[in-house]
C-alpha positions as CSV (number, residue, x, y, z in Angstrom):
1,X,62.1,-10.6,13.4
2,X,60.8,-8.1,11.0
3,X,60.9,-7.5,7.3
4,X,60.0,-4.5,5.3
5,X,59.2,-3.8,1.5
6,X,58.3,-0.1,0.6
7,X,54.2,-1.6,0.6
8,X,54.6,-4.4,3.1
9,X,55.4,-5.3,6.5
10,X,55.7,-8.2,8.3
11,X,55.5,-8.7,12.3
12,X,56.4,-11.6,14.1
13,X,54.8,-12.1,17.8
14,X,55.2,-15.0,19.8
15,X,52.2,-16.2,22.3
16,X,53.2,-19.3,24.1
17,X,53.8,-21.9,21.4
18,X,52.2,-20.0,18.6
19,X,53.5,-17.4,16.5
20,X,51.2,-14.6,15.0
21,X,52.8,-13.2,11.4
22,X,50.7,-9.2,11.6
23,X,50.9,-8.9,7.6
24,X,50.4,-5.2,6.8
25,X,50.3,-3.5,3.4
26,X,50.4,-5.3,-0.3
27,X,50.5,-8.9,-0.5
28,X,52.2,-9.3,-4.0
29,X,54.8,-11.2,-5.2
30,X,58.1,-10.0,-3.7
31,X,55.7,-9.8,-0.3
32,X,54.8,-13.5,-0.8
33,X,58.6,-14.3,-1.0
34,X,59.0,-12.4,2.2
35,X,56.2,-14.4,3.5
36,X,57.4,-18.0,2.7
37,X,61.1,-17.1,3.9
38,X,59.5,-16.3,7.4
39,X,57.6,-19.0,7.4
40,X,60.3,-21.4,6.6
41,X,62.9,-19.6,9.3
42,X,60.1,-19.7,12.0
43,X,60.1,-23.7,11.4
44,X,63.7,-23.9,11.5
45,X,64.1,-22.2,14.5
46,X,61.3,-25.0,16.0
47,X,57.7,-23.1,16.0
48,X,54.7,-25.9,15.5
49,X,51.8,-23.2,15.4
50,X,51.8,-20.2,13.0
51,X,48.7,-17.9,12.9
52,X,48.6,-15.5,10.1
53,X,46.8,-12.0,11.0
54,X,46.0,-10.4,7.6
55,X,43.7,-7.5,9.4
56,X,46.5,-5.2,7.9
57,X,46.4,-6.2,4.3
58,X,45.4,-3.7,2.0
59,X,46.0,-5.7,-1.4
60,X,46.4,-9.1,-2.4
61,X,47.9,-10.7,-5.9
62,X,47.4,-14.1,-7.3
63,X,50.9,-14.7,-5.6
64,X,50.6,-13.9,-1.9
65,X,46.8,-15.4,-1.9
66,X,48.7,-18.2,-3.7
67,X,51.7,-18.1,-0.6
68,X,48.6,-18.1,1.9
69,X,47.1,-20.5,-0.3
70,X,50.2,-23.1,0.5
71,X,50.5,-22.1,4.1
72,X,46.7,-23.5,4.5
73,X,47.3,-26.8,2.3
74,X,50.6,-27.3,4.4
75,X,48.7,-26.8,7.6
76,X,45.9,-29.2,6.1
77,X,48.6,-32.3,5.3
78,X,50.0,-32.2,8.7
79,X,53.2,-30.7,8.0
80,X,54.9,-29.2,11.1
81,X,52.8,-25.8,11.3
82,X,50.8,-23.1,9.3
């Protein structure tokens, strides 16, 4: 799976069980529904551990710090993965 926006790219590599999201570029808010889309397909197609590598990030709005905001609180309330 990979998704591009002229700023922002998004990687998917699987390790095992977990799945590392490389986020590259700007983080805004057509990135951060990008984000949440792959998040929610990765679930869907069964992944329980998500690691987000944000190395690659060059800029971040209020919106994709507020998308990796959710993926933490998710992760923190024991839903299936973040």
């Amino acid at each position: 799976m990979e998704q591009q926006l002229p700023q922002f790219d998004l990687s998917v590599h699987h390790h095992d069980d977990l799945a590392v999201l490389d986020l590259r570029g700007e983080l805004d808010v057509d990135a951060a529904g990008h984000l949440r889309s792959a998040v929610e397909e990765l679930l869907d197609q069964g992944v329980t551990r998500l690691q987000i590598a944000a190395e690659g990030l060059t800029f971040v709005d209020s919106s994709g710090f507020k998308a990796l905001l959710d993926l933490r609180h998710r992760q923190r309330s024991g839903d299936q993965a973040a």
